[in-house]
PANU-711266 format. One record per residue (C-alpha): residue in one letter; x, y, z. Coordinates in nm, 3 decimals, always signed. Layout:
residues N
{A,{X,Y,Z}},
...
This chain:
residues 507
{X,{+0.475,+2.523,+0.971}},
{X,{+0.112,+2.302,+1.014}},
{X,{+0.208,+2.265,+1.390}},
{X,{+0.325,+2.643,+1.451}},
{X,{-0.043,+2.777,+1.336}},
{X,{-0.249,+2.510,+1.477}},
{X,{-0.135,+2.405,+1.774}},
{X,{-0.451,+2.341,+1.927}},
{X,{-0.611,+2.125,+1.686}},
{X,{-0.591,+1.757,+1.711}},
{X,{-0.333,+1.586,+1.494}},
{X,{-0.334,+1.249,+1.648}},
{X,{-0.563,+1.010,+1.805}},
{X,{-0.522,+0.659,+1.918}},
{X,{-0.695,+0.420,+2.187}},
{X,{-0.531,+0.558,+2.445}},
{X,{-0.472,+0.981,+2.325}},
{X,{-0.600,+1.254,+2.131}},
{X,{-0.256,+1.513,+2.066}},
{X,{-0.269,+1.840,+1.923}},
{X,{-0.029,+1.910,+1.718}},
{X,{+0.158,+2.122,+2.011}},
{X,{+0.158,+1.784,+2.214}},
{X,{+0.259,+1.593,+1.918}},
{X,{+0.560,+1.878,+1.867}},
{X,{+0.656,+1.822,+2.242}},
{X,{+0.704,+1.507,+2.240}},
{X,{+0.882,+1.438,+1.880}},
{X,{+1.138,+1.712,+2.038}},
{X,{+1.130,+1.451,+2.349}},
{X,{+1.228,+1.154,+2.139}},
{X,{+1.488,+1.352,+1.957}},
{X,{+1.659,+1.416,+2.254}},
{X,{+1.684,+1.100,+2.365}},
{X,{+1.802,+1.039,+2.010}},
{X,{+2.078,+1.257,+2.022}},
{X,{+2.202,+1.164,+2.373}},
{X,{+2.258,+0.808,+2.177}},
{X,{+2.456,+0.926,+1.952}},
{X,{+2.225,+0.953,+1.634}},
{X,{+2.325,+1.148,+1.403}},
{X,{+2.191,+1.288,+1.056}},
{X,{+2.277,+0.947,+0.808}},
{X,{+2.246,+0.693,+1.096}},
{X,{+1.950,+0.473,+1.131}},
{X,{+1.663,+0.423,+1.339}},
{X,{+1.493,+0.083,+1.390}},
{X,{+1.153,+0.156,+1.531}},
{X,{+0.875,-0.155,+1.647}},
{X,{+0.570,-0.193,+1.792}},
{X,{+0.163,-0.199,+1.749}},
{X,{+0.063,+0.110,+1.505}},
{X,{+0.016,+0.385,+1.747}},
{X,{+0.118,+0.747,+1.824}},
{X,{+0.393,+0.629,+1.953}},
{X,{+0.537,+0.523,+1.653}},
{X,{+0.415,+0.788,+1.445}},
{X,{+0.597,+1.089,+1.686}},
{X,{+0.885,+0.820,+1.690}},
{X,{+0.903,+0.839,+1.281}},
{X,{+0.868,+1.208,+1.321}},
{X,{+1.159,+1.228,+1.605}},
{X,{+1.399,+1.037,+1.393}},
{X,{+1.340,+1.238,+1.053}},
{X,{+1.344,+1.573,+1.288}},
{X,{+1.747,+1.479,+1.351}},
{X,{+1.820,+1.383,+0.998}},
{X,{+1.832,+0.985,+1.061}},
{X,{+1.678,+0.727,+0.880}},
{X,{+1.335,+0.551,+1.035}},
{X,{+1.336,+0.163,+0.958}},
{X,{+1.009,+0.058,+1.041}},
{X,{+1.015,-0.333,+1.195}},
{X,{+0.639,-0.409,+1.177}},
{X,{+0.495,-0.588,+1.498}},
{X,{+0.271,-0.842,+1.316}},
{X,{+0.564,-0.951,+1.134}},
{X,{+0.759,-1.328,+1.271}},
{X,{+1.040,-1.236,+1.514}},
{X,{+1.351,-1.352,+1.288}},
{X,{+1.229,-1.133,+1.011}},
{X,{+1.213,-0.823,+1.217}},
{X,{+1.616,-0.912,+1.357}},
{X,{+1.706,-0.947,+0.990}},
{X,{+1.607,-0.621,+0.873}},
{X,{+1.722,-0.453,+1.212}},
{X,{+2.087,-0.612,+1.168}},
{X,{+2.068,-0.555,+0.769}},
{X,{+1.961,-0.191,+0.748}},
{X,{+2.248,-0.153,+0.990}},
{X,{+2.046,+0.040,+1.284}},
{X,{+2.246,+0.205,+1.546}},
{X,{+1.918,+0.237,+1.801}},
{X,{+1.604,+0.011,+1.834}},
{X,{+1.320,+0.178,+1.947}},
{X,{+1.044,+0.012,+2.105}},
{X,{+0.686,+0.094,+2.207}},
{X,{+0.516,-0.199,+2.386}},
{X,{+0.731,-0.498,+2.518}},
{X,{+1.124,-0.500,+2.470}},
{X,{+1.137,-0.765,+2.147}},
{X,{+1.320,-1.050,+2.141}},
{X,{+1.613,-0.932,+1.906}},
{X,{+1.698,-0.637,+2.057}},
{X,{+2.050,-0.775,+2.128}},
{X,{+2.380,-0.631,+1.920}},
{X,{+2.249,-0.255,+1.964}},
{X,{+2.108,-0.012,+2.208}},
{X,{+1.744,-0.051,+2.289}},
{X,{+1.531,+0.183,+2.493}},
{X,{+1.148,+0.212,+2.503}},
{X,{+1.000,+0.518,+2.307}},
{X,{+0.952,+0.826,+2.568}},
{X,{+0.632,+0.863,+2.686}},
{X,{+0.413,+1.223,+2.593}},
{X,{+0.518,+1.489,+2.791}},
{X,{+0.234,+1.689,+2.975}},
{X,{+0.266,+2.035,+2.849}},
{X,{+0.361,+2.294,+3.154}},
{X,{+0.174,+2.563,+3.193}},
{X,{+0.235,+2.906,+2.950}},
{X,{+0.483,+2.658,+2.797}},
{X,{+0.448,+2.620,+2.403}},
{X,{+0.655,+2.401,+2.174}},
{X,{+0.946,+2.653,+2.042}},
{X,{+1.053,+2.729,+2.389}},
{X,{+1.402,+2.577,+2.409}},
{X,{+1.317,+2.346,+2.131}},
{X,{+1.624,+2.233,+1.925}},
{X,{+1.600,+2.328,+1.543}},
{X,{+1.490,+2.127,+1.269}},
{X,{+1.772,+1.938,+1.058}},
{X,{+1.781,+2.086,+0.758}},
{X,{+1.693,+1.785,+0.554}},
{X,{+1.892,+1.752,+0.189}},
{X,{+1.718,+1.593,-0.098}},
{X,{+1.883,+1.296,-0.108}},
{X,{+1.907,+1.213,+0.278}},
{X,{+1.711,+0.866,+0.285}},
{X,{+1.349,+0.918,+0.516}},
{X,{+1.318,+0.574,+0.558}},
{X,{+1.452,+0.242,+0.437}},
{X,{+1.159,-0.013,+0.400}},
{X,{+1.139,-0.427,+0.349}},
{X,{+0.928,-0.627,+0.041}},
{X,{+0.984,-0.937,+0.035}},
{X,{+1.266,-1.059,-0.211}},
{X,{+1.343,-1.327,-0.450}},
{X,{+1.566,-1.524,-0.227}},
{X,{+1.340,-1.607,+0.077}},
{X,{+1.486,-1.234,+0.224}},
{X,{+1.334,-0.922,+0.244}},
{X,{+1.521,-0.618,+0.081}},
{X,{+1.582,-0.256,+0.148}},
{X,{+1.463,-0.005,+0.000}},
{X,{+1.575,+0.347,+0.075}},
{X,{+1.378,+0.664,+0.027}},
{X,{+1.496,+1.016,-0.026}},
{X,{+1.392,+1.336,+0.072}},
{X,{+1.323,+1.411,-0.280}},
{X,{+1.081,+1.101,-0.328}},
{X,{+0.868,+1.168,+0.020}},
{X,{+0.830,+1.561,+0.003}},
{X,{+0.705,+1.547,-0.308}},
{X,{+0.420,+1.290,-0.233}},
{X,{+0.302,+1.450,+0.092}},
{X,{+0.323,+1.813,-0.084}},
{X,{+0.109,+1.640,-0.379}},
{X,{-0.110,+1.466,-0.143}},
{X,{-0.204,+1.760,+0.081}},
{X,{-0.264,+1.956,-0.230}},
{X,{-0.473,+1.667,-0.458}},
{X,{-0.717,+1.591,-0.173}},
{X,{-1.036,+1.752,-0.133}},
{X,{-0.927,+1.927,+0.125}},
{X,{-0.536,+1.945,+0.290}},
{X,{-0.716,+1.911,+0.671}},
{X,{-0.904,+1.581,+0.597}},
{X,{-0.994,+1.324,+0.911}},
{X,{-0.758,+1.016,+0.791}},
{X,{-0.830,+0.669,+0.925}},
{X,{-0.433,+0.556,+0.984}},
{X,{-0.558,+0.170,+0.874}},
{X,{-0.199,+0.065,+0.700}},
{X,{+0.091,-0.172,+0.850}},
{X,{+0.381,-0.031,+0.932}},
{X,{+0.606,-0.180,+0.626}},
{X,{+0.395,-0.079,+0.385}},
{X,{+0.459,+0.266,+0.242}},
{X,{+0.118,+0.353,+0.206}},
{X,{+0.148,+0.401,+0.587}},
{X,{+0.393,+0.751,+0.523}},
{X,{+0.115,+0.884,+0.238}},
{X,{-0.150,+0.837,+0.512}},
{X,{+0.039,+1.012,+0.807}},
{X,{+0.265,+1.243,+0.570}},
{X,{-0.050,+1.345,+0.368}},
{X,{-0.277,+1.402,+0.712}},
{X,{-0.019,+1.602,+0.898}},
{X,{+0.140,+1.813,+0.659}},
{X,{-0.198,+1.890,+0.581}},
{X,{-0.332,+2.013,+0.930}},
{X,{-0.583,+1.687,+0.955}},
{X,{-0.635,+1.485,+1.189}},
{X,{-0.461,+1.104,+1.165}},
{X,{-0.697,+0.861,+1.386}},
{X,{-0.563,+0.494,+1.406}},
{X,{-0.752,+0.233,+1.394}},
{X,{-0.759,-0.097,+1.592}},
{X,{-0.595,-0.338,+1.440}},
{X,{-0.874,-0.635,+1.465}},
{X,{-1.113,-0.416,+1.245}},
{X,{-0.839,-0.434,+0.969}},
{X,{-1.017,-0.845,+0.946}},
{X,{-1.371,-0.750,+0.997}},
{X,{-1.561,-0.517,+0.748}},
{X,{-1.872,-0.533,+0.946}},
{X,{-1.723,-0.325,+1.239}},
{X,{-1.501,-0.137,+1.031}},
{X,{-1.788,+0.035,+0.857}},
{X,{-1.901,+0.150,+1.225}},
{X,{-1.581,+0.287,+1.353}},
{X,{-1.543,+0.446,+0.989}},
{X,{-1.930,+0.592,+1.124}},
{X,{-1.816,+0.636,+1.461}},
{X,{-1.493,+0.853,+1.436}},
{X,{-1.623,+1.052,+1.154}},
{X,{-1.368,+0.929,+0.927}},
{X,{-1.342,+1.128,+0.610}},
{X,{-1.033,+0.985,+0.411}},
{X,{-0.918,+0.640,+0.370}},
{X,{-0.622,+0.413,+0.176}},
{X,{-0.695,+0.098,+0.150}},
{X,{-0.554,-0.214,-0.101}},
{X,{-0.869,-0.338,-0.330}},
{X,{-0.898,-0.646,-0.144}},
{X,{-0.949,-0.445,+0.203}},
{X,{-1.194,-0.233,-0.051}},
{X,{-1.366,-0.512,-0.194}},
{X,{-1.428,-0.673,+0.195}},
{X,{-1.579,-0.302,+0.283}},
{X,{-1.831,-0.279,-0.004}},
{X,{-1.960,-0.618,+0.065}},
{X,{-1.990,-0.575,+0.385}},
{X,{-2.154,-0.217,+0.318}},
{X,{-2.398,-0.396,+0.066}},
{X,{-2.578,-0.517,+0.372}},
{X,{-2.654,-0.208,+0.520}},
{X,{-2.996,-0.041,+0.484}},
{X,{-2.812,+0.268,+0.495}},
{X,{-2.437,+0.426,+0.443}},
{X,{-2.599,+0.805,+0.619}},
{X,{-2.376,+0.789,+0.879}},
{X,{-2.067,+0.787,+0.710}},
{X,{-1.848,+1.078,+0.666}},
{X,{-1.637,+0.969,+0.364}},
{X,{-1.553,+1.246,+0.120}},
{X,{-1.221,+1.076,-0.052}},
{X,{-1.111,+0.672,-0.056}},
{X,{-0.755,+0.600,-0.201}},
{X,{-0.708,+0.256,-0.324}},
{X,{-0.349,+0.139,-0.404}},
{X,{-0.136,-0.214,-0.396}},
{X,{-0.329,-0.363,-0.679}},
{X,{-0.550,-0.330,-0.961}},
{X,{-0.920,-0.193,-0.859}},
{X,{-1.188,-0.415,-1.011}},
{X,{-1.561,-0.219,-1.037}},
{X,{-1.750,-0.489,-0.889}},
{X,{-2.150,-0.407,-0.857}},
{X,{-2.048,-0.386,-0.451}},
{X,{-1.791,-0.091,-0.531}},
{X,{-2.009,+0.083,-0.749}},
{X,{-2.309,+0.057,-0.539}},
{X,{-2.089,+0.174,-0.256}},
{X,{-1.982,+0.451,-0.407}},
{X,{-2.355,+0.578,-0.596}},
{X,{-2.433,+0.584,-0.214}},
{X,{-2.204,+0.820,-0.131}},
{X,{-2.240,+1.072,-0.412}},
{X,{-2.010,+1.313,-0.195}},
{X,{-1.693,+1.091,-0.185}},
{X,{-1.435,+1.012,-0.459}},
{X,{-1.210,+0.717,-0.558}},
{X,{-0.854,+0.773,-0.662}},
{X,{-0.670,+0.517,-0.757}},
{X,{-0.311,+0.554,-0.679}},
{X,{+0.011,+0.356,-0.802}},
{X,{+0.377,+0.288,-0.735}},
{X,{+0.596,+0.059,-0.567}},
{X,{+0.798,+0.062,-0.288}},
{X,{+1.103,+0.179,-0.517}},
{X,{+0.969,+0.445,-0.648}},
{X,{+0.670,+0.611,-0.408}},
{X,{+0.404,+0.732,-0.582}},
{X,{+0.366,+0.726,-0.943}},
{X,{+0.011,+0.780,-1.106}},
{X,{-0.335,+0.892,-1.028}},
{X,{-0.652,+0.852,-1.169}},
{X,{-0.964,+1.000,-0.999}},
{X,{-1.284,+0.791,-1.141}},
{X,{-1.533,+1.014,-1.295}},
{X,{-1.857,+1.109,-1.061}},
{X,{-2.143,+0.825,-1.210}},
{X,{-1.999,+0.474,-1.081}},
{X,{-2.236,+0.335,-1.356}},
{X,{-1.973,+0.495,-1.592}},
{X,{-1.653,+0.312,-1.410}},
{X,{-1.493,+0.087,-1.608}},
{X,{-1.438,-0.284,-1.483}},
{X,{-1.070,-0.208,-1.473}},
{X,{-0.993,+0.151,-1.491}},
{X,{-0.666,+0.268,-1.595}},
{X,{-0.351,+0.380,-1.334}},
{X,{-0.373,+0.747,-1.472}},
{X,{-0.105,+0.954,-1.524}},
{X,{+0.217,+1.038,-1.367}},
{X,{+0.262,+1.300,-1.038}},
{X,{+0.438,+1.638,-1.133}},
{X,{+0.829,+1.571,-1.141}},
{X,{+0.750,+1.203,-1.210}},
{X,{+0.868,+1.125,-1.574}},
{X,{+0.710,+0.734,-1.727}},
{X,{+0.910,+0.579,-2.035}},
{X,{+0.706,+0.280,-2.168}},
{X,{+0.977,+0.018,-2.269}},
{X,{+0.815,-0.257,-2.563}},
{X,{+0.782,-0.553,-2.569}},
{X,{+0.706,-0.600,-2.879}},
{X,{+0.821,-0.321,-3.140}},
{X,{+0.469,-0.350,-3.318}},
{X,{+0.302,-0.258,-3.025}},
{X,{+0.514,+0.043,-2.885}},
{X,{+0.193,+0.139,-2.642}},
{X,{+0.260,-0.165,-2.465}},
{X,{+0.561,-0.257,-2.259}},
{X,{+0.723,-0.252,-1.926}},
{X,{+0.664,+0.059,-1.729}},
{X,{+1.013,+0.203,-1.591}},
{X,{+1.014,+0.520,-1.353}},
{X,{+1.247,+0.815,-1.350}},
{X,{+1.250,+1.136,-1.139}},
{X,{+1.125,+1.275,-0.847}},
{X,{+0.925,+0.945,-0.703}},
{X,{+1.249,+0.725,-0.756}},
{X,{+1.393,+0.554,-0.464}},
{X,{+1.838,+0.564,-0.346}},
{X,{+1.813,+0.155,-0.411}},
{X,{+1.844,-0.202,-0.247}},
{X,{+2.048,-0.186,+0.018}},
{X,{+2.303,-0.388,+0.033}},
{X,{+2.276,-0.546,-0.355}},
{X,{+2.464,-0.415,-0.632}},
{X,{+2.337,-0.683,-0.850}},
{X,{+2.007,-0.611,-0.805}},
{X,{+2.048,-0.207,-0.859}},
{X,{+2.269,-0.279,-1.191}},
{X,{+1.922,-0.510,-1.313}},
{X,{+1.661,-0.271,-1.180}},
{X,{+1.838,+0.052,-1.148}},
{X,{+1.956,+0.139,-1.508}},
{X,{+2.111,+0.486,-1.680}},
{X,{+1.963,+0.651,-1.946}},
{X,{+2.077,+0.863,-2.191}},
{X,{+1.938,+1.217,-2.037}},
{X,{+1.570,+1.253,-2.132}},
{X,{+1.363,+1.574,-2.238}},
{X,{+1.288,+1.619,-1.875}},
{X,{+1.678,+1.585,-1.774}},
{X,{+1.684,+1.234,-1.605}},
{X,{+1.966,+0.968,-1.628}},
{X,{+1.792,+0.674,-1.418}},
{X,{+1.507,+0.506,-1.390}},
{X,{+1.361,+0.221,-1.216}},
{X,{+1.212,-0.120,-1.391}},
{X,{+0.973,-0.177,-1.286}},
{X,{+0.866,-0.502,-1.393}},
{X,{+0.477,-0.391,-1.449}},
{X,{+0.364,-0.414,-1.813}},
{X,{+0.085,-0.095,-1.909}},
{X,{-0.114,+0.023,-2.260}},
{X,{-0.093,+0.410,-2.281}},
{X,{-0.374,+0.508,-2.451}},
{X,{-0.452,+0.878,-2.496}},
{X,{-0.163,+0.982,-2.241}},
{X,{-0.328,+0.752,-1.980}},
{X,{-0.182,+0.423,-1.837}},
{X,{-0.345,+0.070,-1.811}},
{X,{-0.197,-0.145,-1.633}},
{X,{-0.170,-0.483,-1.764}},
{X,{+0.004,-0.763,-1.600}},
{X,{+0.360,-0.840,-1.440}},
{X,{+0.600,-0.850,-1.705}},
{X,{+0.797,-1.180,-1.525}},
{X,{+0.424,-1.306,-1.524}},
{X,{+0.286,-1.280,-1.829}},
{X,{+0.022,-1.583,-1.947}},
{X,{+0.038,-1.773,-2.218}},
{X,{-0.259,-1.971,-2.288}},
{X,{-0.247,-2.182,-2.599}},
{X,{-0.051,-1.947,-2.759}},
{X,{-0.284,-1.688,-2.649}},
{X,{-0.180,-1.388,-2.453}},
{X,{-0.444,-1.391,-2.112}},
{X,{-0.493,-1.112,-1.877}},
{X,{-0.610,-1.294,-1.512}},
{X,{-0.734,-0.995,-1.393}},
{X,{-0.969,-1.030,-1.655}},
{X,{-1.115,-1.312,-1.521}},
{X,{-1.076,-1.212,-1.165}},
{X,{-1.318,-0.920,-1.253}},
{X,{-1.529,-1.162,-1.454}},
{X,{-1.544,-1.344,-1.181}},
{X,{-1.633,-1.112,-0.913}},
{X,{-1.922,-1.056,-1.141}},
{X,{-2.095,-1.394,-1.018}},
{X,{-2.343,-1.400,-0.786}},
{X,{-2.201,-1.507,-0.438}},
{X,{-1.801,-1.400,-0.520}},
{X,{-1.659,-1.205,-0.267}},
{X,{-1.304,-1.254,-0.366}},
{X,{-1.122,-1.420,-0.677}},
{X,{-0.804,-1.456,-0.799}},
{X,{-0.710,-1.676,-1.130}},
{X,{-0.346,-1.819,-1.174}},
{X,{-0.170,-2.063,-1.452}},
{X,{-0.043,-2.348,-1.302}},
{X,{+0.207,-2.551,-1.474}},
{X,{+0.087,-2.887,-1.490}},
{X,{+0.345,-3.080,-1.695}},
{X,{+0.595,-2.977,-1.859}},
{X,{+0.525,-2.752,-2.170}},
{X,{+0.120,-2.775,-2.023}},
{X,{-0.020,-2.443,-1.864}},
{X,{-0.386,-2.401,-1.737}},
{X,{-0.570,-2.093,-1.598}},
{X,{-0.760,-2.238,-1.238}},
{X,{-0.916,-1.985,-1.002}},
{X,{-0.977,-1.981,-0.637}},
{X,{-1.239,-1.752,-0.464}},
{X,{-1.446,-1.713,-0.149}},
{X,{-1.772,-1.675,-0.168}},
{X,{-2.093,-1.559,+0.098}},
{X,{-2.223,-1.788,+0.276}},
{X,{-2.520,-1.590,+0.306}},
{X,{-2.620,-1.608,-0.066}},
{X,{-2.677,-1.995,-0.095}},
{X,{-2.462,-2.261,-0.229}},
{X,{-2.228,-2.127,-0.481}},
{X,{-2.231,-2.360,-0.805}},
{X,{-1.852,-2.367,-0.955}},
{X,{-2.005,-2.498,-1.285}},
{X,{-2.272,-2.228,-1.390}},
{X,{-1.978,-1.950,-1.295}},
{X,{-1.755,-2.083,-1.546}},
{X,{-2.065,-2.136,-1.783}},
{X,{-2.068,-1.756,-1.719}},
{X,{-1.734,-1.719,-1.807}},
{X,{-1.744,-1.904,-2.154}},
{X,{-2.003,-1.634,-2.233}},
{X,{-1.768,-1.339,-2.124}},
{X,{-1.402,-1.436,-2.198}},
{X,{-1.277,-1.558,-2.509}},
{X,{-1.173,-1.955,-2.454}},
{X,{-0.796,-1.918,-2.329}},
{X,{-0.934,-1.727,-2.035}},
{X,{-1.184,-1.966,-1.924}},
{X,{-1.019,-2.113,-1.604}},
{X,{-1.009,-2.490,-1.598}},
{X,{-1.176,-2.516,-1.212}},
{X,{-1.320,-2.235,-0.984}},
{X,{-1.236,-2.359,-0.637}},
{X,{-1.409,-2.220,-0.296}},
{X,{-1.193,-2.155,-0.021}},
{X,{-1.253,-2.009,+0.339}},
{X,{-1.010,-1.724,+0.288}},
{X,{-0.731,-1.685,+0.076}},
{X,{-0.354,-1.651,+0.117}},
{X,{-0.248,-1.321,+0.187}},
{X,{+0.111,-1.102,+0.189}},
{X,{+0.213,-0.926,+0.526}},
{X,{+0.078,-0.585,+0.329}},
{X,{-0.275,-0.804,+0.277}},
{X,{-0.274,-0.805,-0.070}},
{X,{-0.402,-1.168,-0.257}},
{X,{-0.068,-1.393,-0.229}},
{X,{-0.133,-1.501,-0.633}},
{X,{+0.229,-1.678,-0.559}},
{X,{+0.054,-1.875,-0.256}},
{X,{-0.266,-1.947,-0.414}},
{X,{-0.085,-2.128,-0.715}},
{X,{+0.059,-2.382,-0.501}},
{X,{-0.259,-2.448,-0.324}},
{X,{-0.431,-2.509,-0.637}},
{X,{-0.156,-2.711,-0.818}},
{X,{-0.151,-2.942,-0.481}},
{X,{-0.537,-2.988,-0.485}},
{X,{-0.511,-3.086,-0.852}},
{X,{-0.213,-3.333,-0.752}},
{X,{-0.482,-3.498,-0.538}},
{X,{-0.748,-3.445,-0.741}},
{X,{-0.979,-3.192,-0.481}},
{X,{-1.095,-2.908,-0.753}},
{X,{-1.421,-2.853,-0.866}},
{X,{-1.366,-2.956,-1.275}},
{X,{-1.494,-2.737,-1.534}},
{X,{-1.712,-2.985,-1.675}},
């Protein structure tokens, strides 16, 4: 429907093309073709690798156009990775955009059509073949987080789940037509929100270079540059950006009317909030889920920054998205593990019926007529109908006897002068002995940054539990392919410099 009435506007631009969304129509028919010839029918799946480009995104489109499943087999990620989920999700075609990768062997591989020119008084109907008529349940895509064992696992997505966020999306946003920076990998499923949201909407998806996803400084230009008026981003890629933008004697040239933060929990540093009081015309949503279960909750922070809370809450669910808080602790029925049910819920792990009997589990039919739902493994407060989120429930600190919140002192810590980054973790030490440390990177720029008076901050902030032990600097820190903080990572970096003795002691 978007590319019938505005086929002239541009729905795509990369490095090397700018498609309207008849070009982009033309050649998704192209690459369903070739599909078809292959064999690929509505069910079968459809590995798809490469740098984030057009390509990929008309080759995601092309796939879901025939009814097949898109498995997304991210670039940046090591080489045996990408074979295991190719041979695990079972795909019956690899498609490729750049270079023919190393595991293409065991099934048919063939390099992703290039655009078609359009022909003269030629439009995109003419001789097209029809759209698969798409049933709620037929997976979109099947994508890989990483797993317990040292192996990623599946996750498939239904109709169901991915209509309803792009329908929400277009509709939530300021405006359905927005300019979207496309700045998410590949495995991530922020990356369907972002070109889902954008094109069902009539916008324009631009994608941006992948270096500038490491360097705020020239991100903020390009943002600048390519008039970029909607972004997603996870809160450490947020936190980089408003840093960066702190040192700018001016934000004028940029066009930014909505920024969507999801992955992990937003901290209001004074960088965010001055960001943001600079840019009266643009709004911060904070959106969660997981990749079982889409999206989940909004919250939309009120219009003062000054007002933002250091943590702000998750929100509340999307329509056809029903939350069931399960406790932890009967006293405290407002707190407990979040589960998921409806709409935003996900077909399940491929290939382990284990894992869907643990995280998968029937209900007896709710008010709003569901019989699953999805653990999630998040613990959240509901207060007043709106969800905080709290901690991982197969995380949850013990200090002392003390129940600690490290995001807490992450945001307590991002308060000190110098902190760009922070992230706090218990490390066992012995066994039966637990201890908060905390790593962060700090600017250079801003002087030597003195470990001692931050946690002298922090004994005047947090009650004594939360104090970390040690505050160690380090050049950058650990990160997950999505580039979110690797808390898992940074734990065993800090327990081994306390084996040698290399942290900065509290006293």
């Amino acid at each position: 429907m978007t590319a019938a009435t505005r086929q002239d506007d541009i729905a795509v631009r990369d490095n090397d093309r700018e498609l309207t969304y008849g070009d982009l129509t033309l050649w998704v028919r192209n690459i369903a073709a070739v599909l078809v010839e292959q064999g690929v029918r509505p069910g079968d799946r459809v590995a798809i690798t490469g740098a984030r480009s057009a390509a990929i995104v008309s080759a995601m489109l092309a796939t879901v156009y025939i009814g097949a499943t898109y498995v997304p087999l991210d670039a940046e990620y090591p080489v045996k990775r990408r074979e295991y989920m190719k041979t695990d999700s079972g795909a019956k075609v690899l498609l490729f955009a750049d270079h023919e990768p190393e595991f293409a062997a065991g099934v048919p591989s063939l390099r992703i059509p290039p655009a078609p020119g359009r022909p003269a008084g030629v439009t995109p109907g003419d001789g097209a073949m029809p759209w698969h008529s798409c049933r709620p349940d037929l997976p979109v895509y099947i994508i890989y987080t990483s797993g317990s064992t040292g192996l990623p696992k599946g996750v498939a997505l239904p109709h169901r789940s991915i209509d309803n966020m792009a329908e929400w999306q277009r509709s939530h946003s300021v405006r359905p037509d927005l300019r979207t920076a496309q700045f998410t990998p590949l495995n991530f499923d922020v990356w369907f929100q972002e070109v889902l949201g954008t094109l069902c909407g009539g916008g324009t998806l631009v994608i941006m270079p992948e270096p500038l996803r490491r360097d705020p400084i020239a991100l903020l230009d390009w943002l600048a540059d390519n008039r970029i008026e909607r972004l997603f981003l996870p809160y450490v890629a947020l936190n980089m950006l408003t840093v960066a933008a702190a040192a700018a004697d001016s934000l004028d040239g940029l066009a930014l009317r909505e920024v969507n933060l999801g992955g992990e929990q937003l901290v209001c540093t004074p960088a965010v909030r001055d960001f943001f009081d600079r840019l009266p015309d643009c709004r911060l949503n904070i959106h969660y889920g997981q990749s079982e279960s889409a999206m989940v909750t909004v919250y939309t922070l009120p219009d003062r920054p000054e007002d933002w809370p250091t943590l702000p809450p998750i929100g509340r669910p999307l329509p056809g998205c029903e939350l069931i808080v399960d406790p932890v602790d009967q006293s405290e029925p407002e707190v407990g593990e979040l589960l998921v049910a409806g709409r935003p819920l996900s077909l399940g792990y491929l290939n382990q019926p284990r894992l869907n009997a643990a995280r998968y589990i029937p209900l007896d039919r709710t008010v709003h007529g569901h019989n699953r739902a999805f653990r999630t493994g998040d613990l959240v407060r509901v207060e007043d109908d709106v969800i905080h989120y709290v901690g991982r429930a197969d995380n949850e600190v013990k200090i002392r006897g003390v129940r600690v919140n490290p995001l807490e002192v992450d945001a307590c810590l991002l308060e000190q002068p110098g902190v760009t980054e922070a992230v706090c973790v218990p490390i066992e030490i012995s066994e039966g002995s637990r201890q908060l440390r905390a790593a962060v990177t700090v600017d250079a720029e801003q002087g030597d940054f003195d470990a001692g008076r931050a946690l002298a901050a922090l004994t005047e902030l947090l009650p004594g539990p939360s104090v970390p032990v040690s505050v160690t600097v380090l050049p950058e820190l650990p990160r997950t392919p999505s580039g979110k903080a690797d808390r898992k990572a940074v734990a065993r970096t800090l327990a081994g410099m306390y084996l040698h003795g290399q942290e900065h002691p509290r006293r």
